[in-house]
C-alpha positions in Angstrom: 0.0 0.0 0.0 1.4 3.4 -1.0 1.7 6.0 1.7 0.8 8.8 -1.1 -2.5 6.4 -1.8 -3.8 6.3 1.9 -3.0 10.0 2.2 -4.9 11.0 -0.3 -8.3 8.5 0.6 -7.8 10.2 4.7 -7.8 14.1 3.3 -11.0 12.9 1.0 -12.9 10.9 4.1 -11.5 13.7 6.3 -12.2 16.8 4.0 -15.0 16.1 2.4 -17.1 13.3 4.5 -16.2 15.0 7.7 -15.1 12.0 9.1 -12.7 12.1 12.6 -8.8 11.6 11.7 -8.4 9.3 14.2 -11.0 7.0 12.7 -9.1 6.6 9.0 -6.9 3.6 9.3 -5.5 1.6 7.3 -6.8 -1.3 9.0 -10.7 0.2 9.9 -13.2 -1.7 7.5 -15.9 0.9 5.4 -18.6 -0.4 7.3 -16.6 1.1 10.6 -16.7 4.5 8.6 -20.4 5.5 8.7 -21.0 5.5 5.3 -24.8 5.2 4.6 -24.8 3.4 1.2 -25.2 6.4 -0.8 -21.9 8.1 1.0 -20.0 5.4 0.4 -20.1 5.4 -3.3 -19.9 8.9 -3.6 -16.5 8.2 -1.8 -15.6 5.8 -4.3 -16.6 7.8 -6.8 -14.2 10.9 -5.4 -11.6 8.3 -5.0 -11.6 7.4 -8.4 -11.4 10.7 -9.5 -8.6 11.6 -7.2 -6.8 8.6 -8.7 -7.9 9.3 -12.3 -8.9 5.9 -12.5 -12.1 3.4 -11.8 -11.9 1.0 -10.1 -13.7 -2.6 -11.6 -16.2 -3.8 -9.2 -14.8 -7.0 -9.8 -11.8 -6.0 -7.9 -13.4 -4.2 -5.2 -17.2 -4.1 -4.4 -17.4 -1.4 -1.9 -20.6 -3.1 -0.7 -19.1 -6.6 0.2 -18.5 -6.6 4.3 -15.1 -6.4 5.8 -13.2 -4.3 3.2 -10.7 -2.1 4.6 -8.9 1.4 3.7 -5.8 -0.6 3.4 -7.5 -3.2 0.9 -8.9 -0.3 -1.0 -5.2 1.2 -1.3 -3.8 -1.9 -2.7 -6.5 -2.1 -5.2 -5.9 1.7 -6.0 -2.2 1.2 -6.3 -2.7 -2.7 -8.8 -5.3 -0.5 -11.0 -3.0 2.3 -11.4 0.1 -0.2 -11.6 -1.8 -2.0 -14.8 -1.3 -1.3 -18.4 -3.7 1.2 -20.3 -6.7 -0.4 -20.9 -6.2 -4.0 -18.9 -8.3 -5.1 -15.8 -5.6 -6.4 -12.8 -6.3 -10.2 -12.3 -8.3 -10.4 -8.6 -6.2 -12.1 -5.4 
């Protein structure tokens, strides 16, 4: 997980979701966040863009239980590690 990547999703959940810092962890799953369902992927959705990417649902359904900030990093980082155009193969 890059640093820069779990920087960047804390200032968003921080900044824009008003969320406590000392709630965004690496290891604190999105259900642990507050996020009604709507928030959530509005988060995604200002993740993505902060990212310039999106994210394939196939990797990462922010609406499956027990998915972390950390697990959302690492997803983050294997999309924006992939070739133009290519979908990252799923753990």
């Amino acid at each position: 997980m890059s640093s820069m990547t779990f920087d960047d999703i804390a200032r968003i959940l921080v900044t824009d979701f008003h969320l406590e810092p000392a709630l965004v962890r690496p290891e604190a799953a999105l259900a642990e966040l507050d996020l009604d369902s709507l928030a959530l992927m509005e988060f995604v959705f200002a993740v993505e863009d902060a990212c310039h990417l999106r994210i394939p649902e196939e990797l990462l359904d922010p609406r499956e239980a027990g998915i972390t900030l950390q697990r959302l990093c690492e997803v983050i980082d294997q999309v924006a590690a992939a070739p133009a155009g290519t979908v990252p193969a799923h753990p």
